[in-house]
ROROMI-938860 format. One record per atom (N, C-alpha, C): y, z, x; atom name. Coordinates in steps of 0.2 Angstrom, whole numbers, plus 5000, padded with zeros to 4 digits. Example, Ala and Ser with C-alpha at 12.3 -4.5 7.8 and 13.67 -1.06 7.14 Angstrom:
! ROROMI-938860
v,w,u,atome
4972,5039,5066,N
4978,5039,5062,CA
4984,5039,5066,C
4989,5035,5064,N
4995,5036,5068,CA
5000,5039,5064,C
//
This chain:
! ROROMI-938860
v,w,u,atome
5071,5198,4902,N
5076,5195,4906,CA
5073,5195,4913,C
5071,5199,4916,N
5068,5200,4921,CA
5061,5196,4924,C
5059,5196,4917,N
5052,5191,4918,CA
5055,5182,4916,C
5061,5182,4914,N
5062,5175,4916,CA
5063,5174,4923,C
5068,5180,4925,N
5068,5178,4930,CA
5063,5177,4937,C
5059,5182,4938,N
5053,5179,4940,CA
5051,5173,4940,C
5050,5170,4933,N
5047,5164,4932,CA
5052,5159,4935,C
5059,5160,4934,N
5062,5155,4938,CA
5061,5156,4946,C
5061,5158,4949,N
5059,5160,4954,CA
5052,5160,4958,C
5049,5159,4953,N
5041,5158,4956,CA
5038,5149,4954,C
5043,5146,4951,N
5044,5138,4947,CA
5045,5135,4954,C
5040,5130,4955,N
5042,5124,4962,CA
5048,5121,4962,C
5051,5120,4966,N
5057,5115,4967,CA
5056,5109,4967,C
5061,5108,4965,N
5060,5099,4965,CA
5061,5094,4971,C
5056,5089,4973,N
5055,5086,4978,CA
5062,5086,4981,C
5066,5084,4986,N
5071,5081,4987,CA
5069,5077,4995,C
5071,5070,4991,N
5070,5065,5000,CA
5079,5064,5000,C
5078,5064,5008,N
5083,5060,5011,CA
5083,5054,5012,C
5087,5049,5010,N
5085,5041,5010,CA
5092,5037,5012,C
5089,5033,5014,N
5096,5027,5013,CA
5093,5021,5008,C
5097,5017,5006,N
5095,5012,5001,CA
5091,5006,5006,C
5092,5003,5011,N
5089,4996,5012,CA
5085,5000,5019,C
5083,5005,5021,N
5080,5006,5025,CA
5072,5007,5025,C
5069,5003,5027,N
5063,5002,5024,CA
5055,5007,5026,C
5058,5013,5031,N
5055,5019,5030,CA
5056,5024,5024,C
5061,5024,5022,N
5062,5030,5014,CA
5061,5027,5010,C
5060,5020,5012,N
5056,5016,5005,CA
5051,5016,5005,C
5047,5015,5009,N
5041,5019,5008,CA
5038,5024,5004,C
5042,5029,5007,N
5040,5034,5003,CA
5041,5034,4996,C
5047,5030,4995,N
5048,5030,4986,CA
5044,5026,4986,C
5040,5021,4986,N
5034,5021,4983,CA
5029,5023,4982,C
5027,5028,4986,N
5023,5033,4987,CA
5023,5039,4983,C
5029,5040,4981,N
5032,5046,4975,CA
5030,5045,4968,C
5031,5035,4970,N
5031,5035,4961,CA
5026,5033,4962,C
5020,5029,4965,N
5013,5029,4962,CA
5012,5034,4961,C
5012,5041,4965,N
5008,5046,4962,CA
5012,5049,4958,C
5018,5046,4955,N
5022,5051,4948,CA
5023,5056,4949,C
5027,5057,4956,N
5032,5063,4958,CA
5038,5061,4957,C
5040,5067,4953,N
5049,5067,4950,CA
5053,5069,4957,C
5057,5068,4958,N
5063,5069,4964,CA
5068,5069,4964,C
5073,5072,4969,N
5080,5070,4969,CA
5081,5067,4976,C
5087,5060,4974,N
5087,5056,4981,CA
5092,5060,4983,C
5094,5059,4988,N
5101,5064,4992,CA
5101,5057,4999,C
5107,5054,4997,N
5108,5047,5002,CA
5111,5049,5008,C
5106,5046,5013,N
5110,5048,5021,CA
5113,5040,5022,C
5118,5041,5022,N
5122,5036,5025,CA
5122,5034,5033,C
5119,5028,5034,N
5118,5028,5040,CA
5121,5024,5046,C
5126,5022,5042,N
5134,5021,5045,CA
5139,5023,5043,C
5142,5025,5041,N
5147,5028,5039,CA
5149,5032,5044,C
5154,5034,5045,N
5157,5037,5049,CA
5153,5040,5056,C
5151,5035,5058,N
5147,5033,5065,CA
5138,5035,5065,C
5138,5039,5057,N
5131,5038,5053,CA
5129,5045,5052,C
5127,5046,5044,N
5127,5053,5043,CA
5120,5056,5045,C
5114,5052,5048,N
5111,5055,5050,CA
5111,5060,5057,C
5118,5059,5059,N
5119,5061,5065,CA
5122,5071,5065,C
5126,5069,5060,N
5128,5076,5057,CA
5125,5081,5059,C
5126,5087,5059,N
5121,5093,5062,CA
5119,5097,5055,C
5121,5094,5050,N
5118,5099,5043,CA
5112,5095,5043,C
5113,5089,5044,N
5105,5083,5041,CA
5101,5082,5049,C
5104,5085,5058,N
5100,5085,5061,CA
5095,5091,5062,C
5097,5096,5058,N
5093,5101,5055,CA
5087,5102,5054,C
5086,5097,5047,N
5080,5095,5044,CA
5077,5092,5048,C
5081,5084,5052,N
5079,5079,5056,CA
5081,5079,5062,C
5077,5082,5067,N
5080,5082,5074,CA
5079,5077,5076,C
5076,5070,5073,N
5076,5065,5077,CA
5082,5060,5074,C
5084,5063,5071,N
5092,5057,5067,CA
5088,5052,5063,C
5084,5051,5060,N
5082,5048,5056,CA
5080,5048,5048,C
5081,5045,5044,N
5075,5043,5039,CA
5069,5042,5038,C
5064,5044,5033,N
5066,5050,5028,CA
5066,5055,5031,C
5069,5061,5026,N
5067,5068,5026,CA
5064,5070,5020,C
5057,5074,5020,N
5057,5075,5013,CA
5056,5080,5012,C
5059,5085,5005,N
5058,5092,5004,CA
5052,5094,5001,C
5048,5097,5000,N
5040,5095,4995,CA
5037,5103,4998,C
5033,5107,4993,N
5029,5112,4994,CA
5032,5117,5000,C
5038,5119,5000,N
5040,5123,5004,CA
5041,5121,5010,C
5038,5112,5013,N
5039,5109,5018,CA
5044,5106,5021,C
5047,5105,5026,N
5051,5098,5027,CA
5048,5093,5029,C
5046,5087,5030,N
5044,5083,5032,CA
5046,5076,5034,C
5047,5072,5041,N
5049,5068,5045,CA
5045,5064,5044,C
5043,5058,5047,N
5041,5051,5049,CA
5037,5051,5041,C
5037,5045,5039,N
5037,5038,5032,CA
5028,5041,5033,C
5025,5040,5037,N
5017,5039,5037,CA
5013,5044,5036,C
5016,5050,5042,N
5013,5056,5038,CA
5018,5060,5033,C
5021,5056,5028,N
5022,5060,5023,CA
5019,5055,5019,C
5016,5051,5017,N
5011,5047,5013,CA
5004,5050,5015,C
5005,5051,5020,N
4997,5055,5020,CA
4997,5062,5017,C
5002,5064,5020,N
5002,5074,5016,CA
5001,5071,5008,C
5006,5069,5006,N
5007,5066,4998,CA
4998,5063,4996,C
4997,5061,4999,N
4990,5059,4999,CA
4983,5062,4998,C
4983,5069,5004,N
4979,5073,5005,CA
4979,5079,5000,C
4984,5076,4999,N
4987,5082,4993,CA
4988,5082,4988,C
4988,5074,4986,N
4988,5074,4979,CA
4982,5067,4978,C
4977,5069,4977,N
4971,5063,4978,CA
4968,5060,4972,C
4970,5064,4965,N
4966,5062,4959,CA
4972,5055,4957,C
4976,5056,4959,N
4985,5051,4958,CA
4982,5045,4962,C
4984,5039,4960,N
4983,5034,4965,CA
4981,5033,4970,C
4975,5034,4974,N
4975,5036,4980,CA
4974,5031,4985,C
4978,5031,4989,N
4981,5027,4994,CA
4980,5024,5000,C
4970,5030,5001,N
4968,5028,5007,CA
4957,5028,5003,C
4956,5021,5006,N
4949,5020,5001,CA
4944,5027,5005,C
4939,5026,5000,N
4933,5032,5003,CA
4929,5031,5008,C
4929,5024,5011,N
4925,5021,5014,CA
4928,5021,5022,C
4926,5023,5029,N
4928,5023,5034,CA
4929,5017,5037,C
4927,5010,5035,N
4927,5004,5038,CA
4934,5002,5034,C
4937,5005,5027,N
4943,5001,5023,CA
4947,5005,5027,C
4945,5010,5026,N
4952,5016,5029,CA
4953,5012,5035,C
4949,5011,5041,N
4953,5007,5047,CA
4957,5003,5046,C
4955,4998,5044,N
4958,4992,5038,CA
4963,4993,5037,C
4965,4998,5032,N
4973,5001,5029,CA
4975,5002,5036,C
4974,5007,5040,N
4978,5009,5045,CA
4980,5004,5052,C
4974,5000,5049,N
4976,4993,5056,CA
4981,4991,5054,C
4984,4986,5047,N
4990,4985,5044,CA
4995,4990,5045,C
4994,4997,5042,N
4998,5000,5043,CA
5003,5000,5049,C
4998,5001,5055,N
5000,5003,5060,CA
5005,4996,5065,C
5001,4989,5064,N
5003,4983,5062,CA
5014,4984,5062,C
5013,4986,5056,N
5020,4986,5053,CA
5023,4991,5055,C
5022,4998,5056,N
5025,5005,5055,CA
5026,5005,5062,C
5020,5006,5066,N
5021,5004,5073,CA
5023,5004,5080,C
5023,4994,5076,N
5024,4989,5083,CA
5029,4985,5079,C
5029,4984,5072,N
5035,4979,5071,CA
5043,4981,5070,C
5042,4987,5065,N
5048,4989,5062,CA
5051,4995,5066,C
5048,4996,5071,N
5053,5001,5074,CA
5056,4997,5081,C
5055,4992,5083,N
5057,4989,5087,CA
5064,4983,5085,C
5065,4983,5078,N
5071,4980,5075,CA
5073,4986,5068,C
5074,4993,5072,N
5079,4995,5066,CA
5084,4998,5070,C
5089,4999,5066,N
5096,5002,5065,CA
5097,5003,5073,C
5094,5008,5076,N
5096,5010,5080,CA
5095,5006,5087,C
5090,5002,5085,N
5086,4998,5090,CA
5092,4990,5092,C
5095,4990,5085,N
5099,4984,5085,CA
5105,4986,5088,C
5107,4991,5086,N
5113,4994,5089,CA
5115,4994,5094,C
5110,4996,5099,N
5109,4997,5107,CA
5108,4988,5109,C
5105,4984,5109,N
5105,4977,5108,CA
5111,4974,5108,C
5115,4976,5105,N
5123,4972,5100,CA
5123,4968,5097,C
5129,4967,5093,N
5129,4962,5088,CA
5128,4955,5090,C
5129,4954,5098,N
5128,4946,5099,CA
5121,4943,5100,C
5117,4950,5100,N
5109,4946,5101,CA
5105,4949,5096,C
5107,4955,5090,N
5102,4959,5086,CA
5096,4955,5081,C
5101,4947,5079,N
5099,4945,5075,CA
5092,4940,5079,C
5094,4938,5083,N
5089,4932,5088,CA
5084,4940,5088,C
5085,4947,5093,N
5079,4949,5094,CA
5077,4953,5087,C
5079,4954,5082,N
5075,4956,5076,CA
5071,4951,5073,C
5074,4944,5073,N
5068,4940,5072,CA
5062,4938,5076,C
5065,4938,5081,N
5058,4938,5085,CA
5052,4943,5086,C
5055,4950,5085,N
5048,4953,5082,CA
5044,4953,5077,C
5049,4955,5071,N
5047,4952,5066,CA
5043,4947,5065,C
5045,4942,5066,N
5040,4934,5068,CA
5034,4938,5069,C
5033,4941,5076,N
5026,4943,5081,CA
5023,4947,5075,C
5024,4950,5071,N
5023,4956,5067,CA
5019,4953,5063,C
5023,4948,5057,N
5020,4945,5051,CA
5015,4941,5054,C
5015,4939,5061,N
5011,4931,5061,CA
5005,4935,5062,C
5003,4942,5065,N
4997,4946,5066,CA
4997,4948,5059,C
5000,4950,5057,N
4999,4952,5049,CA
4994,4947,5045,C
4998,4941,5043,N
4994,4936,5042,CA
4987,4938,5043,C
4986,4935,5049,N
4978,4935,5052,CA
4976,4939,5050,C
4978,4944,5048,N
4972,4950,5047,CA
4970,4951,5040,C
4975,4951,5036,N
4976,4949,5031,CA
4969,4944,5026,C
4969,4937,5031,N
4965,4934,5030,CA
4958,4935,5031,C
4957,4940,5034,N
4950,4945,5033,CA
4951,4951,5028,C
4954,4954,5027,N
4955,4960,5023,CA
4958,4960,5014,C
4962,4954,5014,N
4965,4952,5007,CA
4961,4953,5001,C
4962,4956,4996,N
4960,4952,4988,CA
4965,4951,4985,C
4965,4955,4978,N
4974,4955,4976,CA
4979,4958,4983,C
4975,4963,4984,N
4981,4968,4988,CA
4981,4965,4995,C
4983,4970,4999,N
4982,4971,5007,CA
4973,4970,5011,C
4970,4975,5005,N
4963,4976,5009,CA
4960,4977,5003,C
4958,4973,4998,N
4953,4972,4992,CA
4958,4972,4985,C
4955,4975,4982,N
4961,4975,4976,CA
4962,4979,4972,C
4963,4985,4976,N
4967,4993,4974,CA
4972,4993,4980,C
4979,4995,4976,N
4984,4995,4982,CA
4983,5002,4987,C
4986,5003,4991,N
4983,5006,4995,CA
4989,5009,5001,C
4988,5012,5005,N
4993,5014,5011,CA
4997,5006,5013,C
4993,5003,5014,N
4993,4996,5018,CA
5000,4994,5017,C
4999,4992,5007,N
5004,4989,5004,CA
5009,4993,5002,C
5009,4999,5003,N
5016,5003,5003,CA
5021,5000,5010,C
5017,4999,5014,N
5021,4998,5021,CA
5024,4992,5021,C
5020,4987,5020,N
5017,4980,5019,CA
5027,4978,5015,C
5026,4978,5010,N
5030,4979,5004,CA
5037,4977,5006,C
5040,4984,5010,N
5047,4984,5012,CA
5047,4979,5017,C
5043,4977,5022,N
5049,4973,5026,CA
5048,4965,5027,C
5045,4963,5021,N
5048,4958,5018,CA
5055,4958,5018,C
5057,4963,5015,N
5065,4963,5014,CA
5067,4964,5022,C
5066,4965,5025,N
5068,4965,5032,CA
5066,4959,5035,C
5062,4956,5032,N
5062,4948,5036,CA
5066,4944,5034,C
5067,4944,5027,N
5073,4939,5025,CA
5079,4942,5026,C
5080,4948,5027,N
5087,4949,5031,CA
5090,4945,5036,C
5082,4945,5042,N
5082,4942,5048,CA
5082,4934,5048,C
5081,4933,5043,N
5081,4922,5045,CA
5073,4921,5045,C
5067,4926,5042,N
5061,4924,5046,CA
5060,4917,5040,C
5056,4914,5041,N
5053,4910,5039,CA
5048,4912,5034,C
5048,4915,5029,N
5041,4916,5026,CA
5038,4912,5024,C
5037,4905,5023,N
5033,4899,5021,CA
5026,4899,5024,C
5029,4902,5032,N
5022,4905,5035,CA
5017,4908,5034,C
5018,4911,5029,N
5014,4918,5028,CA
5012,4918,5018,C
5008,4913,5017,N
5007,4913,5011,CA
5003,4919,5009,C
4999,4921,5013,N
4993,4927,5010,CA
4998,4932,5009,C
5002,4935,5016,N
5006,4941,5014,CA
5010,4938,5008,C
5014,4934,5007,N
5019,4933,5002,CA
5014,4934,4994,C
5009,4930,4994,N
5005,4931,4988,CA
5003,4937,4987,C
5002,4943,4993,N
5000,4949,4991,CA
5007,4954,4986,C
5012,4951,4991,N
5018,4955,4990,CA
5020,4954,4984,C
5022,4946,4980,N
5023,4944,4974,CA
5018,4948,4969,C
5011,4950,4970,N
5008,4955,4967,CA
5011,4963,4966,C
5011,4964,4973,N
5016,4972,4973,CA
5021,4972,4968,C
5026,4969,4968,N
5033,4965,4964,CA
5032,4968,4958,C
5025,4966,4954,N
5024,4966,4948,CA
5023,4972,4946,C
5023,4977,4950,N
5021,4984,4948,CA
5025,4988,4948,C
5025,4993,4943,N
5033,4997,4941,CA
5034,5002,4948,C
5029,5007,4951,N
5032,5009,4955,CA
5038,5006,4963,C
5033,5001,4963,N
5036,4995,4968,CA
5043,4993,4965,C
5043,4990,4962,N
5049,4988,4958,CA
5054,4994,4957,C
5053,4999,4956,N
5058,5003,4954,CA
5059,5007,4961,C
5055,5007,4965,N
5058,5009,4971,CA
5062,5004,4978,C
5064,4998,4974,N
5068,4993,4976,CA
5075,4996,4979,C
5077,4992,4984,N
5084,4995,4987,CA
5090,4995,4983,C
5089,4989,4977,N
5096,4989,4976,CA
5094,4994,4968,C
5088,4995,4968,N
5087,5001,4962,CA
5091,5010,4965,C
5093,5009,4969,N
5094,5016,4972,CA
5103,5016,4971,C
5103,5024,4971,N
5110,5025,4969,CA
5117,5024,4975,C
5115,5023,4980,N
5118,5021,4986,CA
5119,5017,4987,C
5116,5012,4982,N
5115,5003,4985,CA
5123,4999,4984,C
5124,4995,4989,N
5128,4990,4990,CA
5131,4985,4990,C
5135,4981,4988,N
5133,4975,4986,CA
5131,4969,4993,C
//
């Protein structure tokens, strides 16, 4: 009995991310969990809901910055989308790895990465719109957005194969990925952007990508 319990006790816990369903940093991450075939538990922060549960002080705790994701993992807690793909990354290397061997691709990934994580997506989310209000959110999310994909694009068209940046998916297209779905929220035009939309229709078809979809989540809405 005692040596079970040990064992229970010295047995790793199970991942747990904090998430919201359409919010395109915790998506991230659930891609990044399931390429590399890490099991988890989602635990949904509501991010309106009663003036938004990331504001709570049980989940400002974990997250002193009121944000999405939070993720549990090796004893850790861990905040921003980026560097918890890189931990997940550095740490688990033989799994799908996310960032190439070569110093000239790695910039690559990280030029896009940074591209979107950034300069685009954090200047049209939740919080950003909020403080803007409801009568201009829509006019200035699409307008960065727009600035975002049109640099996207172009770079794109130096770095593209199947993927992002050759033709192993990569950090790039983790990021790359979700906020498509933030463009068509916004009114963008994607007809513009055939390379990124071609790259993305590729992602789509992969189980990780696909099942880490917003309305795949258990908090999803209609």
């Amino acid at each position: 009995m005692a040596d079970d319990a040990s064992a229970a006790a010295a047995a790793p816990q199970k991942p747990v991310l904090y998430s919201y369903w359409r919010s395109t940093s915790p998506w991230r991450v659930r891609i990044a969990l399931a390429l590399k075939g890490i099991d988890y538990e989602y635990r949904a922060v509501h991010l309106l809901r009663d003036g938004g549960e990331q504001h709570k002080p049980d989940y400002t705790a974990l997250n002193p910055q009121h944000l999405v994701p939070t993720l549990l993992i090796d004893g850790l807690e861990l905040t921003q989308s980026i560097a918890i793909i890189e931990y997940l990354d550095e740490t688990r290397p033989d799994v799908s790895p996310l960032l190439p061997k070569d110093a000239a691709s790695r910039a690559r990934v990280r030029q896009i990465v940074q591209i979107i994580a950034s300069d685009t997506q954090p200047v049209q989310n939740l919080r950003v719109l909020q403080k803007i209000g409801d009568e201009k959110k829509m006019e200035w999310a699409k307008y960065w957005i727009t600035m975002g994909l049109d640099a996207l694009e172009q770079t794109l068209g130096h770095t593209a194969g199947k993927y992002c940046v050759g033709d192993s998916v990569t950090m790039a297209d983790v990021v790359v990925a979700p906020q498509i779905y933030g463009a068509r929220r916004y009114g963008v035009d994607l007809s513009r952007y055939p390379i990124t939309m071609r790259v993305v229709e590729a992602l789509n078809e992969i189980e990780a990508f696909a099942s880490a979809a917003p309305e795949k989540m258990p908090d999803a809405e209609e």
